[in-house]
Residue frames relative to the residue before (quaternion, step in Angstrom):
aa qw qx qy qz dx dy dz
X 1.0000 0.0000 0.0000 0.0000 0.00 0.00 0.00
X 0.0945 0.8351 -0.5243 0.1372 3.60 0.70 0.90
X 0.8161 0.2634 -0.2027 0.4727 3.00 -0.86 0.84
X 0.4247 0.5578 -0.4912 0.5169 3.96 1.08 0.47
X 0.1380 0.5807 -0.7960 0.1002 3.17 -1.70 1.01
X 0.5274 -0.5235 0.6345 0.2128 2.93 -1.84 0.41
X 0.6140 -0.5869 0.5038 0.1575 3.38 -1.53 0.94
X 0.5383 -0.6575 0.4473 0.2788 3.89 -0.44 0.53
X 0.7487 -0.4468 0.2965 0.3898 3.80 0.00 0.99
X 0.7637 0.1066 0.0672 0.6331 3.70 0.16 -2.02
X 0.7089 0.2011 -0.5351 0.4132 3.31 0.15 1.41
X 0.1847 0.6966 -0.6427 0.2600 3.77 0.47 0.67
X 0.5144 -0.5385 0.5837 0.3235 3.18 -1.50 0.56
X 0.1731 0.7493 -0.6305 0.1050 3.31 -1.41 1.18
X 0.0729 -0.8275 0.5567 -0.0011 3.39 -0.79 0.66
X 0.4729 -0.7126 0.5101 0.0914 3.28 -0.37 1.82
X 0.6132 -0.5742 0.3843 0.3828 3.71 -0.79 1.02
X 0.9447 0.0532 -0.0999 0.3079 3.20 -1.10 0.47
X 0.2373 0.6406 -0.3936 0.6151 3.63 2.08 1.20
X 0.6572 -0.3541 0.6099 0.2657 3.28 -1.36 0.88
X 0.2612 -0.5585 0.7571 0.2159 3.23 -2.00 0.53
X 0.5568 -0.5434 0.5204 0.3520 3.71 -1.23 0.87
X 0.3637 -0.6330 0.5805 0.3607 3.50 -1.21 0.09
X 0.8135 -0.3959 0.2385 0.3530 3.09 -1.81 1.27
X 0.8520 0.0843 -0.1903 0.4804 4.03 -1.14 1.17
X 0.7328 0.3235 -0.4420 0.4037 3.61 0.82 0.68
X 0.6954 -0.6168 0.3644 0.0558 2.88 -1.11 1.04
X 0.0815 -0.7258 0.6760 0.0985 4.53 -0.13 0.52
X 0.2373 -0.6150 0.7223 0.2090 3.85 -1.20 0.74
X 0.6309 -0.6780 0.3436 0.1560 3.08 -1.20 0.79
X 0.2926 -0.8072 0.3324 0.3903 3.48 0.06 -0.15
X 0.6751 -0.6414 0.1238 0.3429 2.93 -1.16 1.67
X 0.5282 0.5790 -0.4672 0.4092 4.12 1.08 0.13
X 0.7397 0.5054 -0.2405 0.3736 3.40 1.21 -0.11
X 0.4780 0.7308 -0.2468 0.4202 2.98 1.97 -0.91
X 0.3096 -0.6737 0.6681 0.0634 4.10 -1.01 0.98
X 0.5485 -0.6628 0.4997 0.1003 2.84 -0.57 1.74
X 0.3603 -0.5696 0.6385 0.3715 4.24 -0.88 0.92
X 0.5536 -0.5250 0.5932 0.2571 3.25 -1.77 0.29
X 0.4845 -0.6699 0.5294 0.1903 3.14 -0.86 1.61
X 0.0364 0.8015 -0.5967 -0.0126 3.96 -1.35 0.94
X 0.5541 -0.6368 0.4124 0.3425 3.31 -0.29 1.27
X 0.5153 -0.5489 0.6349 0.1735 3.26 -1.27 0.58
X 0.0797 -0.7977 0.5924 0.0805 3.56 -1.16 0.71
X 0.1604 -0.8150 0.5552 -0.0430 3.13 -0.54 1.77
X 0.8168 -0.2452 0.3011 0.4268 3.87 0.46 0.66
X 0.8899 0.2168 0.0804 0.3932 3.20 0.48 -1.38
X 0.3296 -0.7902 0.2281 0.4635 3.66 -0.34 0.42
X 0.7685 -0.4633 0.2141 0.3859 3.69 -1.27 0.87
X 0.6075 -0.3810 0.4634 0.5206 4.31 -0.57 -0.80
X 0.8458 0.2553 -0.2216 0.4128 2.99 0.57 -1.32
X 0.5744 0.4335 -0.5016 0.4801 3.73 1.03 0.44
X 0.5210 0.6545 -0.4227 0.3486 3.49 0.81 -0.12
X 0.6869 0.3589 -0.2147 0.5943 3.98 0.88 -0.80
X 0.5936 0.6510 -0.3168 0.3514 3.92 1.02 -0.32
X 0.1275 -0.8625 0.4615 0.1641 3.85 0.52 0.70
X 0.3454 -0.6649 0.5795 0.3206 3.72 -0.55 1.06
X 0.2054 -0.7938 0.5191 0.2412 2.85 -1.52 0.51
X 0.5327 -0.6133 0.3130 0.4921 4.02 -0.18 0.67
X 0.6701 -0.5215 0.4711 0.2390 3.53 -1.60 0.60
X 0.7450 0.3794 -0.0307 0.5479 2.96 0.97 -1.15
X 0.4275 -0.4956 0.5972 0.4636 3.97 -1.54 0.55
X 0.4873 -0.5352 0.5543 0.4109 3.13 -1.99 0.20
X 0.6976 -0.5371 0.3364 0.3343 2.99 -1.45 0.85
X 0.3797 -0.7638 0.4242 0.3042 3.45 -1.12 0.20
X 0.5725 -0.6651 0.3035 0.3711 3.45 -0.30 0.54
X 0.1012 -0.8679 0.4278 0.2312 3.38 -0.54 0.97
X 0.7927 -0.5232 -0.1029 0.2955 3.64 -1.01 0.80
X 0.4952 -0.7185 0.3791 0.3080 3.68 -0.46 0.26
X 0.7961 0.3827 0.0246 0.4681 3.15 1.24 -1.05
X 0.4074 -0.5588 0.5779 0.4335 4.10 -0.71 0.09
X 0.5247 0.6827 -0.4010 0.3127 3.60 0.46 -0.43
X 0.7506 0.4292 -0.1044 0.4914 3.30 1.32 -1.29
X 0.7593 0.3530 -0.2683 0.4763 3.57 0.95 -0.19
X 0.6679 0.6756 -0.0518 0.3078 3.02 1.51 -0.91
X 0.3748 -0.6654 0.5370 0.3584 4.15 -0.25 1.60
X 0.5792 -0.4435 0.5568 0.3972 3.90 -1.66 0.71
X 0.6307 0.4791 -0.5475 0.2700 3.80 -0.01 -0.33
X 0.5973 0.5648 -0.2041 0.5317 3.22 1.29 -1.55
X 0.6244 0.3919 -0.4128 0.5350 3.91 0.37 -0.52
X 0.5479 0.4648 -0.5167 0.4656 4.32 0.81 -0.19
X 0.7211 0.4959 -0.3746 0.3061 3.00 0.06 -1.74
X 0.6301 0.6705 -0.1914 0.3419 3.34 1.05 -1.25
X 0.6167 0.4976 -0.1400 0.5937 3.64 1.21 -1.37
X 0.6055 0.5020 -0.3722 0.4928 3.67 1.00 -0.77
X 0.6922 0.4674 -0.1800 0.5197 3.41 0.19 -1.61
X 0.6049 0.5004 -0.3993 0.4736 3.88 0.39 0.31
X 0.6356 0.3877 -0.1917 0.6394 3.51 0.88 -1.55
X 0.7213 0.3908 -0.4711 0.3241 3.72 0.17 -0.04
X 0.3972 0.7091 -0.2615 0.5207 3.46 1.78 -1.26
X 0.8666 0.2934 -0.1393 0.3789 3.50 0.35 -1.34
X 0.5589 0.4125 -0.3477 0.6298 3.79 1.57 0.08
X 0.4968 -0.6902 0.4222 0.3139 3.95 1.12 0.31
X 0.2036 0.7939 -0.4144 0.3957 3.31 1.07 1.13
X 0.0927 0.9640 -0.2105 -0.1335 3.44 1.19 0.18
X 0.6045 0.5617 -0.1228 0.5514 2.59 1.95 -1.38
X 0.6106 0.4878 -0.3072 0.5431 3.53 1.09 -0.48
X 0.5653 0.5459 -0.3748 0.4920 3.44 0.49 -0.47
X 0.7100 0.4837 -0.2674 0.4363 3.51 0.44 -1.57
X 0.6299 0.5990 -0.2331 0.4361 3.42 0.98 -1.16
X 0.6582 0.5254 -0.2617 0.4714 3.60 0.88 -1.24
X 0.5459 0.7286 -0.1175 0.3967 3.55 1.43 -1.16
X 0.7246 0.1728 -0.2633 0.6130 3.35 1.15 -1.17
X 0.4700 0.5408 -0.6146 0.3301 3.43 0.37 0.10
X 0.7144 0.6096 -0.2482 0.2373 3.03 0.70 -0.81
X 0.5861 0.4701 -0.2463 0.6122 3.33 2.15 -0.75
X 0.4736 0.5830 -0.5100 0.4191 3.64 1.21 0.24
X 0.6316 0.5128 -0.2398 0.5297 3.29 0.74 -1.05
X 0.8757 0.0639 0.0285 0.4777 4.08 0.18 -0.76
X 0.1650 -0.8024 0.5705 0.0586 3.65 0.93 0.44
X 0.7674 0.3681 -0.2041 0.4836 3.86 0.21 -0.79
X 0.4446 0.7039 -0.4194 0.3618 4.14 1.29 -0.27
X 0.5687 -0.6703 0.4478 0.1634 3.72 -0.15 1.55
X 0.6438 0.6956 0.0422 0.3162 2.32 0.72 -2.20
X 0.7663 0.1443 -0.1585 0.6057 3.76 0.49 -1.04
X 0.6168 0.3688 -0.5265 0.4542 3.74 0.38 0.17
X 0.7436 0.3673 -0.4160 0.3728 3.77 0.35 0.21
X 0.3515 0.4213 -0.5527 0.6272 3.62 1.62 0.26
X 0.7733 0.2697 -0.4306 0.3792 3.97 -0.69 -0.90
X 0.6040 0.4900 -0.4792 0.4067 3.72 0.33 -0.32
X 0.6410 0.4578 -0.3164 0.5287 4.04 0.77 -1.05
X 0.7111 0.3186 -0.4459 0.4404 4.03 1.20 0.06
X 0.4376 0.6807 -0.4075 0.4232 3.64 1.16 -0.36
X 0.6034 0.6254 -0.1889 0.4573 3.63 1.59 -1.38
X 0.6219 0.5960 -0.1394 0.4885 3.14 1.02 -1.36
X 0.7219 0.4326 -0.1145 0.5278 3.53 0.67 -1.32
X 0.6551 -0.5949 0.4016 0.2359 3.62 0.80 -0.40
X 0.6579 0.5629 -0.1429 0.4794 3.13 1.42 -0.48
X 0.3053 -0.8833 0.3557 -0.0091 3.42 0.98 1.92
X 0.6900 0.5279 -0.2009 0.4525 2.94 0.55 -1.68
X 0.7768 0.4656 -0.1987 0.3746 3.61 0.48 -1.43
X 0.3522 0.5381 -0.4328 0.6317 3.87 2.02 -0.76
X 0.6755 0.4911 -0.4653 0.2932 3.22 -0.71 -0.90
X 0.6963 0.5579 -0.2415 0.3817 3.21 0.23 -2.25
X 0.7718 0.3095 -0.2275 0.5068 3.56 0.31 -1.67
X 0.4708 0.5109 -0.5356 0.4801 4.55 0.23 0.26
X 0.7511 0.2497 -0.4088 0.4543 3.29 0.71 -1.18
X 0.4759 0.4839 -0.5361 0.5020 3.79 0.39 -0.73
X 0.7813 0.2492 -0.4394 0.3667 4.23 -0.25 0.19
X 0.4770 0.5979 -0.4417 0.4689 3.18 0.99 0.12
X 0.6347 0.5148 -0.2283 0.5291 3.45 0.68 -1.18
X 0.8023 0.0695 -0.3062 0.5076 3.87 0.38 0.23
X 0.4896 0.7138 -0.4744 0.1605 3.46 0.74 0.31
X 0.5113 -0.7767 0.3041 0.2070 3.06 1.57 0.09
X 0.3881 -0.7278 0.2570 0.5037 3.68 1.62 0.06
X 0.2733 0.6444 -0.6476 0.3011 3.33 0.22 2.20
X 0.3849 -0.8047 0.4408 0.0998 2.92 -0.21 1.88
X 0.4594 0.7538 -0.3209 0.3432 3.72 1.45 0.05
X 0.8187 0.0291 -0.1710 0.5473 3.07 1.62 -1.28
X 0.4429 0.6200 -0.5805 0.2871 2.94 1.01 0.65
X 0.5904 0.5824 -0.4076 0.3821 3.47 1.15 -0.63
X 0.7223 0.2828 -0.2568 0.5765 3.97 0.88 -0.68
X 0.5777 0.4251 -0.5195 0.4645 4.06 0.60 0.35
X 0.4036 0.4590 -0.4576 0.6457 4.59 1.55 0.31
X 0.8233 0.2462 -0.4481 0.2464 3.32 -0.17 -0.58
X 0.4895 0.5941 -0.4230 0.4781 3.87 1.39 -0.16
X 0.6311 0.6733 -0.2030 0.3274 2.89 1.12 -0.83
X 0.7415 0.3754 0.0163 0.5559 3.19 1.88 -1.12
X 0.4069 0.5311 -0.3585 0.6510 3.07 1.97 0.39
X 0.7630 0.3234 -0.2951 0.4755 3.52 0.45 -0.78
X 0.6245 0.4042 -0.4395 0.5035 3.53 0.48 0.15
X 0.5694 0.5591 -0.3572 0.4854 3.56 1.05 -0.23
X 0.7375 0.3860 -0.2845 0.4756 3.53 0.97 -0.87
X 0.7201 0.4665 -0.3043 0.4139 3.64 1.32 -0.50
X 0.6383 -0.6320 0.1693 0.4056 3.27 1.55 0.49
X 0.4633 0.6926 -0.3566 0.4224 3.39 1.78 0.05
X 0.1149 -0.7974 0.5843 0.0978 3.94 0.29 1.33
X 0.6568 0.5909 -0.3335 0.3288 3.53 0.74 -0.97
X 0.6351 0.6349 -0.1330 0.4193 3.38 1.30 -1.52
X 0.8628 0.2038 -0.1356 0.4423 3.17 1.29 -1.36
X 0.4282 0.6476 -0.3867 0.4978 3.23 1.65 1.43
X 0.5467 0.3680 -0.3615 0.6596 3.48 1.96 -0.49
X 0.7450 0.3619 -0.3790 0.4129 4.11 0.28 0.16
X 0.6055 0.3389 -0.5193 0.4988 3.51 0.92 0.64
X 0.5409 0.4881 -0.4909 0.4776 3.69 1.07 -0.17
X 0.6645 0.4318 -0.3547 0.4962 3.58 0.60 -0.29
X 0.4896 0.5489 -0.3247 0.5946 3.66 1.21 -0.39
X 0.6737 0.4336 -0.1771 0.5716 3.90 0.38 -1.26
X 0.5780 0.4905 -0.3696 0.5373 4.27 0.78 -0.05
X 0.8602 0.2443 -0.1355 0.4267 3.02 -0.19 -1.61
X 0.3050 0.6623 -0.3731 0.5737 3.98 1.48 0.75
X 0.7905 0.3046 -0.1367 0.5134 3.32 0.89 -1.07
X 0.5746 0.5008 -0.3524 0.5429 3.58 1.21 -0.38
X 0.7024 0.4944 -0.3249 0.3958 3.48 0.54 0.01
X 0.3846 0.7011 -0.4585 0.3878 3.59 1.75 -0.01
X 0.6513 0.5713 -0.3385 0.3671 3.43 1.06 -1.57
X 0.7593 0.3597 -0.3375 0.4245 4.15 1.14 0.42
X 0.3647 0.7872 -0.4079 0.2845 2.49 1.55 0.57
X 0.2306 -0.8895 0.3852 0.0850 3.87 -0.24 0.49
């Protein structure tokens, strides 16, 4: 049936009682009590309408989930020991032991944010600026965009450049500390 189509609504053939029928291929508009009004389409003026103005869009996307805050959450229970250990040593000034307890700990999880910014906050501890730094950024570099530690692995970051005499340095890494602080509102709940 190629080529069949239906006639637009208000031009169907119709013939009001007691009217002539048109002759065969013309067409009677309807009269205007019968006629369906065109849908009505807002005018764009640039800007958005009243009634889009009180309407909240809603995002395409779910909101993101929050990603983790803690070692607790990513972390195998062995790595949460090694981890608990290396604190209680950290915290009796045990440094080297601590540090030590630490890589065991990246033996076990090599990719664990999380323990390169505990060993980097002992590297801090110990004096050893240059290396804090190194290992914050080495967490950054697997944190995968968790704006949690990336936001406290800037501020070690900005302590050790503070301690290695670099004021300038460790004013662009607490602004960058003082960013990724604020990216972290959006989980807030």
């Amino acid at each position: 049936m190629a080529g069949c189509a239906s006639a637009p609504p208000d031009t169907m053939p119709r013939t009001p009682p007691g009217q002539p029928s048109p002759q065969q291929g013309q067409t009677q508009p309807l009269p205007p009590s019968q006629r369906q009004a065109p849908p009505q389409v807002p005018a764009d003026r640039g800007g958005p309408s009243p009634s889009r103005q009180n309407q909240s869009r809603q995002p395409d996307t779910p909101p993101k989930e929050a990603p983790p805050q803690h070692a607790e959450a990513v972390s195998s229970p062995a790595v949460m020991s090694l981890m608990g250990r290396a604190d209680t040593l950290a915290g009796s000034g045990h440094m080297d032991d601590a540090a030590a307890t630490l890589e065991r700990a990246l033996d076990l999880e090599p990719r664990n944010a999380f323990i390169y910014q505990r060993l980097a906050a002992v590297r801090l501890a110990q004096g050893q600026a240059g290396q804090a730094e190194q290992l914050a950024q080495k967490s950054n570099s697997v944190a995968g965009d968790n704006p949690f530690v990336e936001a406290d692995n800037w501020k070690l970051i900005a302590e050790a450049r503070k301690t290695a005499g670099d004021a300038k340095g460790a004013s662009a890494a607490s602004s960058k500390a003082v960013n990724y602080e604020r990216s972290t509102a959006q989980y807030s709940q």
